[in-house]
C-alpha distance (Angstrom), angle and dihedral (degrees) to the residues before:
residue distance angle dihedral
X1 . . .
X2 3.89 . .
X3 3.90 88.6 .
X4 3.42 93.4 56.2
X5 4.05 98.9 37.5
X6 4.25 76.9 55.8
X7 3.88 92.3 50.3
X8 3.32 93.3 52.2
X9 3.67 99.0 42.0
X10 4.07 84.1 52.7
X11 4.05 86.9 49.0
X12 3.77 90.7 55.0
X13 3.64 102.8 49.1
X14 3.83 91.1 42.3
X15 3.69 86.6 59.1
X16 3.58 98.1 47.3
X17 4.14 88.0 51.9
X18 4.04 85.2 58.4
X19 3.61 93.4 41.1
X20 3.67 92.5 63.7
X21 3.67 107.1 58.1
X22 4.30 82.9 45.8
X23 4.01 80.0 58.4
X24 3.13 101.0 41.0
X25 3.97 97.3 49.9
X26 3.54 89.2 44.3
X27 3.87 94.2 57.9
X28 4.15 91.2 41.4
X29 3.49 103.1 117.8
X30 3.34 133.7 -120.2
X31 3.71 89.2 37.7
X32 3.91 93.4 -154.9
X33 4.29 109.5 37.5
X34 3.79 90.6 -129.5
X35 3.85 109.5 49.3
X36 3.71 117.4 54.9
X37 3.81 116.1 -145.7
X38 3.83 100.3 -157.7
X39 3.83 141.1 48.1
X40 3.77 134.9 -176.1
X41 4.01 117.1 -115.5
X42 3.52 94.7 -144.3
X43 3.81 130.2 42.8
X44 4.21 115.5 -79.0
X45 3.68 133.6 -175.7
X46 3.89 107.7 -139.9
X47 4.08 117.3 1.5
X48 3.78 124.2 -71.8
X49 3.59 88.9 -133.6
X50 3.62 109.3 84.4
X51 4.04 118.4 -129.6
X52 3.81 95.5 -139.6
X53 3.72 102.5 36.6
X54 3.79 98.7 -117.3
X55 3.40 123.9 112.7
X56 3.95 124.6 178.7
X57 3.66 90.6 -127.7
X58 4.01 99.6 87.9
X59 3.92 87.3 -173.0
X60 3.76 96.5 63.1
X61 3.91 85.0 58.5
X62 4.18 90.9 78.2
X63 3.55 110.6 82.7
X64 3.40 106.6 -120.9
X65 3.82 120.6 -168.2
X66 4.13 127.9 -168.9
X67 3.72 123.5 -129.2
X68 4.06 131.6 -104.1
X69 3.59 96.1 -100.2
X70 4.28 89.5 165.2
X71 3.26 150.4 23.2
X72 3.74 150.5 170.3
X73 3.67 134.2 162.1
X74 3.88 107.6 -46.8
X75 4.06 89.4 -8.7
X76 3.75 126.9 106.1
X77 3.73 128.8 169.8
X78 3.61 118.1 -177.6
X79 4.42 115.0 -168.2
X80 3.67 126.2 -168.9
X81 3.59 106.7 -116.5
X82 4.24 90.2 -118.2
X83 3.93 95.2 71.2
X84 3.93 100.9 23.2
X85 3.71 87.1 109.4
X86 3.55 86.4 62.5
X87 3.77 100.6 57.1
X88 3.87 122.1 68.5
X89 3.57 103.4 -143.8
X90 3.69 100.9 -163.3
X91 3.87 90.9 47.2
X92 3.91 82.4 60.4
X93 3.68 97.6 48.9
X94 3.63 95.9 50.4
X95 3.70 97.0 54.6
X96 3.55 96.0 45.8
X97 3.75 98.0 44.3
X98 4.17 74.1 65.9
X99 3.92 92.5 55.6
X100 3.62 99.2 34.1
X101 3.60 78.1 59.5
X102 3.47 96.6 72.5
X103 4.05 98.6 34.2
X104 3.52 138.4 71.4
X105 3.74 94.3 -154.0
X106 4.24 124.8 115.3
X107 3.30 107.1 -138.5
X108 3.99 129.4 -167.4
X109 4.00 111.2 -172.0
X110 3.59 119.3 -162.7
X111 3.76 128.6 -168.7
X112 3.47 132.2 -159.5
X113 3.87 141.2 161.1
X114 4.06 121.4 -124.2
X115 3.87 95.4 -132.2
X116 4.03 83.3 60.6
X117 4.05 107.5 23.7
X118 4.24 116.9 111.8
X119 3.78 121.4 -97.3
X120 3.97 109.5 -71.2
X121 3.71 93.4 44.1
X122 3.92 124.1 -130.6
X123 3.91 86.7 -8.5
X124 3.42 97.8 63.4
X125 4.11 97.5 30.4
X126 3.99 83.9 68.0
X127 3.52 94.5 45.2
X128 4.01 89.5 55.2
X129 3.83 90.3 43.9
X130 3.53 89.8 57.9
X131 3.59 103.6 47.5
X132 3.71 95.6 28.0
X133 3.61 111.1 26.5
X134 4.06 132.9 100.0
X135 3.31 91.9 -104.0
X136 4.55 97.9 50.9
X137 3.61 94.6 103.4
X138 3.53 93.7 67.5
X139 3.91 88.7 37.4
X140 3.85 110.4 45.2
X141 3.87 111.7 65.1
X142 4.05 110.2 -114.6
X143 3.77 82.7 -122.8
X144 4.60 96.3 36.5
X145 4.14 97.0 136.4
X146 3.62 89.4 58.5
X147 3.76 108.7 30.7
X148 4.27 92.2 42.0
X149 4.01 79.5 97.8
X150 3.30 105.8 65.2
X151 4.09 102.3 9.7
X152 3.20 108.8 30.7
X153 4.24 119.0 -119.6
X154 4.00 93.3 -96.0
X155 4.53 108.9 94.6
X156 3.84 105.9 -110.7
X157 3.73 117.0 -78.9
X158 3.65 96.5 27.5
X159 3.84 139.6 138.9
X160 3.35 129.1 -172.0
X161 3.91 124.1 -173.2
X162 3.82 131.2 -179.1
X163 3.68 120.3 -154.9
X164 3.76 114.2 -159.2
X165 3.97 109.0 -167.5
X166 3.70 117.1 -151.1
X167 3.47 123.8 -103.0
X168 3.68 137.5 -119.1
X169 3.60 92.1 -61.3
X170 3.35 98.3 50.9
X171 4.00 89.7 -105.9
X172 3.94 136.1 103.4
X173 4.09 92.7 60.3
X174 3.75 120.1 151.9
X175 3.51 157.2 151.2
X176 3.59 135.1 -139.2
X177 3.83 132.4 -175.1
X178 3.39 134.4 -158.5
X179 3.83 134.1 177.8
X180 3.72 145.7 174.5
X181 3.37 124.4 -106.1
X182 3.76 103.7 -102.9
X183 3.82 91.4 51.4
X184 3.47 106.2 106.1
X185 3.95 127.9 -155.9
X186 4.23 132.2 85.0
X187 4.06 103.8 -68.0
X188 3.76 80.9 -156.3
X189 3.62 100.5 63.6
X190 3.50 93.1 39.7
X191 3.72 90.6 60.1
X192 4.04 84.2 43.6
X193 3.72 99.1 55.4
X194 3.95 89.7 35.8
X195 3.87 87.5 63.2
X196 4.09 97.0 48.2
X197 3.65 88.7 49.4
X198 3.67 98.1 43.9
X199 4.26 100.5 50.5
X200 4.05 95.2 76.3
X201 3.58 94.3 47.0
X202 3.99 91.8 44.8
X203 3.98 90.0 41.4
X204 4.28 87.6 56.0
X205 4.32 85.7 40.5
X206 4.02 82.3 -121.1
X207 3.76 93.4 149.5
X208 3.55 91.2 162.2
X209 3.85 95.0 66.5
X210 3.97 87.2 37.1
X211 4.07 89.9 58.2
X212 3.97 81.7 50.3
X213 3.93 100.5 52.0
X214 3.53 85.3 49.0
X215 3.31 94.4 58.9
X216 3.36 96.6 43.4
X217 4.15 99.6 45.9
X218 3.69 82.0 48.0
X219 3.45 93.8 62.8
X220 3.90 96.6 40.2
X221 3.46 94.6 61.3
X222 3.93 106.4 31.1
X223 4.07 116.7 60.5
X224 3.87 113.7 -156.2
X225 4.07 107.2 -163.2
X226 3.99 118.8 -115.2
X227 3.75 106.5 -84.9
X228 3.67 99.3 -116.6
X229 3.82 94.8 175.6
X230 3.71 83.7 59.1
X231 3.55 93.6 45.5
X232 4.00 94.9 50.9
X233 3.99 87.6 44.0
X234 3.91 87.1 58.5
X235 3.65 91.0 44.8
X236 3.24 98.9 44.3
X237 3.81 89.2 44.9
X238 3.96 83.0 54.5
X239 3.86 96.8 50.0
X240 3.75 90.3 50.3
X241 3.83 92.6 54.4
X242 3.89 89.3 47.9
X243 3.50 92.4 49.5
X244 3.84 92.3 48.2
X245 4.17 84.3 52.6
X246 3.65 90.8 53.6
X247 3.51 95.2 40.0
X248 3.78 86.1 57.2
X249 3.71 96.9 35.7
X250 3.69 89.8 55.0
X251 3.47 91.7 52.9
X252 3.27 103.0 49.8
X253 3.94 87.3 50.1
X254 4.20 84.4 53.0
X255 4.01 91.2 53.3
X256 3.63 93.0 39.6
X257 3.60 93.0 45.6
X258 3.69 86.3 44.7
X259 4.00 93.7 50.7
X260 3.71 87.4 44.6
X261 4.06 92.2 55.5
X262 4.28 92.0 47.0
X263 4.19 91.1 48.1
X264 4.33 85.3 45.4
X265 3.80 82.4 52.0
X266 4.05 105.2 39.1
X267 4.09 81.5 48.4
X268 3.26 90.3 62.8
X269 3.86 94.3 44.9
X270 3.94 90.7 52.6
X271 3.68 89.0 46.9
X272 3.74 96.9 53.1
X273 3.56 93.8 57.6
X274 3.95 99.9 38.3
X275 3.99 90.2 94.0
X276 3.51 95.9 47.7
X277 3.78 88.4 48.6
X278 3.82 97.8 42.7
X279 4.25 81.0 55.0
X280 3.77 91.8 51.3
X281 3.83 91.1 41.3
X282 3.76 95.6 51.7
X283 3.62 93.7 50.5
X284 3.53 98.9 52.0
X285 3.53 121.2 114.9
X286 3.33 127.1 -167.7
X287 4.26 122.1 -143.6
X288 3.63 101.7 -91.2
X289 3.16 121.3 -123.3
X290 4.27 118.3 -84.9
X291 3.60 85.8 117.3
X292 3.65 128.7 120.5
X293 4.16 103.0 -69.8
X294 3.79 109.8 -112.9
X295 3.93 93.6 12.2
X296 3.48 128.8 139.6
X297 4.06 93.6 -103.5
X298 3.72 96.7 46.1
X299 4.15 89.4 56.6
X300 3.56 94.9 43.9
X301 4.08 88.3 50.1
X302 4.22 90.5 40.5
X303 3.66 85.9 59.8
X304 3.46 111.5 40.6
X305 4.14 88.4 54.4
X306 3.76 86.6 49.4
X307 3.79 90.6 61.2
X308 3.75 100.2 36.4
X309 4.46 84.1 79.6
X310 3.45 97.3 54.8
X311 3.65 102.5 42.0
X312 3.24 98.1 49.4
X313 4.03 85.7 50.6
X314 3.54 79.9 57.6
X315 3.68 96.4 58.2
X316 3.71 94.8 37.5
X317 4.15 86.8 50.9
X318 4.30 87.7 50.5
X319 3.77 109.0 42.8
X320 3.87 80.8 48.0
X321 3.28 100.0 56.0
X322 4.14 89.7 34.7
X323 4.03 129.2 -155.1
X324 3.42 122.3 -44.0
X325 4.11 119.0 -89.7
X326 4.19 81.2 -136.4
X327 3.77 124.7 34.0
X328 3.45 125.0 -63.1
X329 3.59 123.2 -114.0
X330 3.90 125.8 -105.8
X331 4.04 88.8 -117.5
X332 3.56 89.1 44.2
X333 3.96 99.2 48.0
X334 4.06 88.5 39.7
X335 3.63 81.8 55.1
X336 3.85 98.5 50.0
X337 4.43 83.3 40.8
X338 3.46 90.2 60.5
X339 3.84 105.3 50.1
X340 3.76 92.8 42.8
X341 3.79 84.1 53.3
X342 3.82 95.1 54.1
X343 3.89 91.1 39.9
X344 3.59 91.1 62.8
X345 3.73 94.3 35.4
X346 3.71 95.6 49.4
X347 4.04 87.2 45.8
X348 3.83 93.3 51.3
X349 4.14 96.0 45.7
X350 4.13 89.0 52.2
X351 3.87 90.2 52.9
X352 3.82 88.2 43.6
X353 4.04 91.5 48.7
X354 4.05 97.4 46.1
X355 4.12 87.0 42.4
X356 3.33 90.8 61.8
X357 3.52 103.3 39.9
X358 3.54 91.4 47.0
X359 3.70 94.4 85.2
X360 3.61 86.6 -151.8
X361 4.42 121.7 119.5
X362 3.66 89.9 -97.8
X363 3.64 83.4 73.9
X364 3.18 100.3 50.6
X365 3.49 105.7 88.6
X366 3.92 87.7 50.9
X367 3.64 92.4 62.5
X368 3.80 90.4 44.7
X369 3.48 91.0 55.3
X370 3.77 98.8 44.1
X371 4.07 86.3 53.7
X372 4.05 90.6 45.9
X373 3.60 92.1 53.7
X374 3.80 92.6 44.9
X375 3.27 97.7 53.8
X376 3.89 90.8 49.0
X377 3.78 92.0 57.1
X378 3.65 89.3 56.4
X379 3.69 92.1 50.0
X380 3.90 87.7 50.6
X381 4.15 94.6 50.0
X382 4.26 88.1 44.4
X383 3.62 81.2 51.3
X384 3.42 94.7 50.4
X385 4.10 100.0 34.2
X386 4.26 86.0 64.6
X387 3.86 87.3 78.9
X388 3.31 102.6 108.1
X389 3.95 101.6 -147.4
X390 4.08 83.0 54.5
X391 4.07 93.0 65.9
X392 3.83 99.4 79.5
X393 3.45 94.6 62.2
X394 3.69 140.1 100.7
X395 3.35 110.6 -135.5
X396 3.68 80.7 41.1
X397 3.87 91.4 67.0
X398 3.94 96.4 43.0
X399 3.84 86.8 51.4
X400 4.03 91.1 52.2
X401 3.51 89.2 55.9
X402 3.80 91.1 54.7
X403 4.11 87.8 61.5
X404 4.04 81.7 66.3
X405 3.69 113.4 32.0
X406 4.36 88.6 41.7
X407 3.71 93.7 46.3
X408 4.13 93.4 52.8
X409 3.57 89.0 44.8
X410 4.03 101.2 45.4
X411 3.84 85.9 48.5
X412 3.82 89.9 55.5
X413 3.75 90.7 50.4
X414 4.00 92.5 44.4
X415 4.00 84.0 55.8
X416 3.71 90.2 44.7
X417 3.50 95.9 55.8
X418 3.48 98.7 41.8
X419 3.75 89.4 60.1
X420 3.68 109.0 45.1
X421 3.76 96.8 162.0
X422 3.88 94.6 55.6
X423 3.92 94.5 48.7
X424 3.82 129.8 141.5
X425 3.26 101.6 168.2
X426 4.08 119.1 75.5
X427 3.57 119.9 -131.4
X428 3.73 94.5 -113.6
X429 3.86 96.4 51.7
X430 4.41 88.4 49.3
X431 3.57 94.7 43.9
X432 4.18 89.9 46.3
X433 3.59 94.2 49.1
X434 3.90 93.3 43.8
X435 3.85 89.4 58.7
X436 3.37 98.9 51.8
X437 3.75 85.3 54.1
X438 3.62 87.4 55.1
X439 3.51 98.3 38.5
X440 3.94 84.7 55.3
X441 3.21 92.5 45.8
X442 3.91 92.4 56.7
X443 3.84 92.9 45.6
X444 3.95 103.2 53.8
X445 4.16 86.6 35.8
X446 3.70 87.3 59.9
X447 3.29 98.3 49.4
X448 3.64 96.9 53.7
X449 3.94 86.3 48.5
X450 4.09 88.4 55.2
X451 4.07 81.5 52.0
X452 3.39 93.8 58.7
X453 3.35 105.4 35.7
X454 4.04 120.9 133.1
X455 4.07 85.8 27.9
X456 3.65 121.2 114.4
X457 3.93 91.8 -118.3
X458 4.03 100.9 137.0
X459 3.56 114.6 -151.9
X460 3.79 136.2 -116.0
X461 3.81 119.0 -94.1
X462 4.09 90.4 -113.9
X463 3.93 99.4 43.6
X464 4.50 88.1 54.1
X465 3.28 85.9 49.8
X466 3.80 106.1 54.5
X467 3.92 87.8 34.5
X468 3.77 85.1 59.6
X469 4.01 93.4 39.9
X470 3.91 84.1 59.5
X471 4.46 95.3 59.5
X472 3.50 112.2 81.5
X473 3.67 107.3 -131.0
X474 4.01 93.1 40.9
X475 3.78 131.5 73.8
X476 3.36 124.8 -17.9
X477 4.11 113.4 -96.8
X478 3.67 119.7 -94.4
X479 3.79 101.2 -124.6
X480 3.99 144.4 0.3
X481 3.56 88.9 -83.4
X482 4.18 103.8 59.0
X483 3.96 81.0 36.5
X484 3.76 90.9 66.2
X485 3.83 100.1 28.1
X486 4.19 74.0 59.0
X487 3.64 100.0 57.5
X488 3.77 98.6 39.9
X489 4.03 86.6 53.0
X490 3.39 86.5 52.0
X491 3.87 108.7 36.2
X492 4.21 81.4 47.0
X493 3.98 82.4 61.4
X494 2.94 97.4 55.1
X495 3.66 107.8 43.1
X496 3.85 89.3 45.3
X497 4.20 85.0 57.0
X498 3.58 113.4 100.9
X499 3.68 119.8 -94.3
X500 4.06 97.7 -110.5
X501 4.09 89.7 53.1
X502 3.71 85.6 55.1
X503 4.02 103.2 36.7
């Protein structure tokens, strides 16, 4: 371990030796011997960049770079905290969103002052921003040590300019301009106009506006070329959306096109079978009514005769008027659905009713089946009434009490129907009191289910099954009974609908 933690310290320091020369080329200013980068704004004897690289000021040897105090878009202006008071950064941004406008140049501004900017002045302070400002990794290419040769360091279509503001004594002021090298345009007389246009606004201390010329003269002289990679990213970024909206229009036009083939079809279906229905519907006859006034049988019979007019109206009104040349709408297939439904529904409870008030042996599997079922609901609620956490409860008592008084009764009907020739009892009166046993059954089972609700009780085999039996749309019903109770719950719907939801 101490070998290695040796190795590596010998690995770091050798990389720090070659990282030093890479620095200090990099910041060597100019960069190329025959094109100077910088230029004072006011008139100097010998150059503010010293020849030797030493300078008696040993604080101007820490590089020293301002913060991003702005941006928008391809704009970036960086301020030395000393003289950000005296910049209004919005003022900035609003004038050069103008002249951005009309450019394709990047451009990074930095400002600095000359009492605090590095050794080598405006030169140098560029160089430092590039490489080590908050805005390098959009300036350096990834690849800059290599490619400085033949592309410079600077990411195509940038500018950078550093904007050295004098000092105290009105001295130290300059301007230095860098550029990538696909930005076309004299560096020279960029720096040239830059310093005619930036003296009155230095003179009145307005560095605002001076930040703004430079910016401006910047862009004047020194072209960037359109940024087709850019471009072709945006367009490419556009063609991808568009093809996503076609993609999705076009399937949407497949599924609708799809759902408009399947209601064209099920149309037809519905109207194949409307004239055998209106025949079935017009000869049905509900029991009349001898029964026991206000019972359970004589309601059920009262309303199925009191839809068997209007739905076959219904009928009459479609297979006159026939399908529809295009295809149908969903209201107006849902429509068609639903009265085709009831039609059957309403046909199959009368035959159900007069079978088992005919008394005859075609009945008699009805009645067996209506007793079979019974019982099994009362083996479902025993099964369910041995939870423990169920026997406090109300409904849970009344529903007990059904395992008694159901059971003595279903055993009278089973001996009632297996003797027909020694029966007391009419047909009528059995199956009347049998419903309300059901019926009661249903009520007080219900209400124990709304008790319980949200637990994580699961329910007997037979009580899901004759809950389902009872939802139109979802298993068929378990007997005669829960087949009729069906239809009249759903031929009551849809005679209580308003007359434009059924037209």
């Amino acid at each position: 371990m101490t070998y290695l933690l040796s190795a590596a310290r010998r690995i770091a320091i050798a990389v720090l030796l070659l990282l030093v020369p890479v620095l200090g080329i990099f910041l060597a200013v100019p960069a190329m011997a025959d094109e100077q980068i910088y230029e004072p704004i006011y008139p100097v004897g010998p150059s503010s960049e010293p020849s030797n690289g030493q300078g008696d000021d040993k604080d101007k040897k820490t590089i020293r770079v301002p913060d991003l105090v702005a941006e928008e878009g391809n704009f970036h202006l960086a301020v030395i905290d000393s003289v950000q008071a005296q910049i209004d950064n919005q003022e900035v941004l609003d004038a050069v969103r103008e002249i951005m406008g009309q450019s394709n140049a990047k451009i990074v501004v930095g400002v600095d002052t000359a009492g605090s900017v590095m050794e080598g002045g405006a030169a140098k302070f560029i160089r430092a921003m590039t490489m080590f400002g908050p805005t390098s990794y959009l300036l350096l290419h990834d690849d800059w040590p290599e490619s400085t040769d033949t592309k410079g360091y600077l990411q195509d279509g940038w500018i950078v300019i550093g904007l050295v503001l004098p000092d105290a004594d009105g001295k130290g002021a300059e301007i230095a301009i860098d550029k990538a090298w696909n930005v076309t345009g004299e560096r020279s007389a960029a720096l040239s106009r830059s310093v005619a246009a930036l003296r009155p606004h230095m003179d009145r201390d307005d560095y605002t506006q001076a930040v703004i010329e430079a910016v401006r003269t910047a862009t004047d002289e020194l072209k960037a070329p359109q940024d087709f990679r850019g471009r072709l990213l945006v367009g490419l970024g556009v063609l991808t959306v568009l093809a996503a909206v076609l993609v999705l229009v076009h399937r949407r036009r497949t599924r609708q096109r799809a759902e408009d083939a399947r209601r064209v079809d099920r149309t037809g279906e519905l109207f194949a079978r409307l004239p055998a229905q209106l025949r079935e519907l017009e000869s049905c006859t509900p029991p009349e009514s001898s029964l026991q006034a206000g019972g359970i049988i004589q309601q059920r019979a009262e309303l199925l005769g009191r839809a068997i007019a209007p739905l076959a109206s219904f009928t009459r009104d479609a297979l006159a008027q026939g399908p529809e040349t295009a295809a149908p709408s969903a209201v107006a297939l849902e429509r068609l659905e639903e009265a085709s439904g009831c039609q059957q529904e309403l046909v199959a409870a009368c035959s159900a009713l007069n079978g088992l008030l005919s008394g005859g042996s075609r009945g008699h599997r009805r009645w067996a089946a209506i007793i079979a079922a019974h019982r099994d609901l009362l083996e479902g609620c025993a099964t369910l009434l041995d939870r423990k956490e169920l026997a406090s409860l109300d409904s849970a008592a009344r529903l007990r009490a059904h395992l008694i008084t159901d059971t003595d009764a279903l055993d009278e009907a089973q001996q009632w129907l297996n003797r027909p020739k020694s029966r007391s009892v009419e047909p009528a009166a059995m199956l009347e009191r049998l419903w309300g046993l059901r019926l009661g059954l249903q009520t007080d089972l219900e209400q124990l289910l709304e008790q319980v609700k949200g637990t994580k009780i699961k329910l007997p085999q037979q009580l899901t099954k004759h809950l389902a039996g009872r939802e139109q749309g979802k298993a068929g019903p378990l007997d005669d009974l829960a087949a009729i109770d069906r239809a009249a719950q759903r031929i009551e719907g849809w005679l209580d609908a308003p007359a434009e939801d059924r037209a």
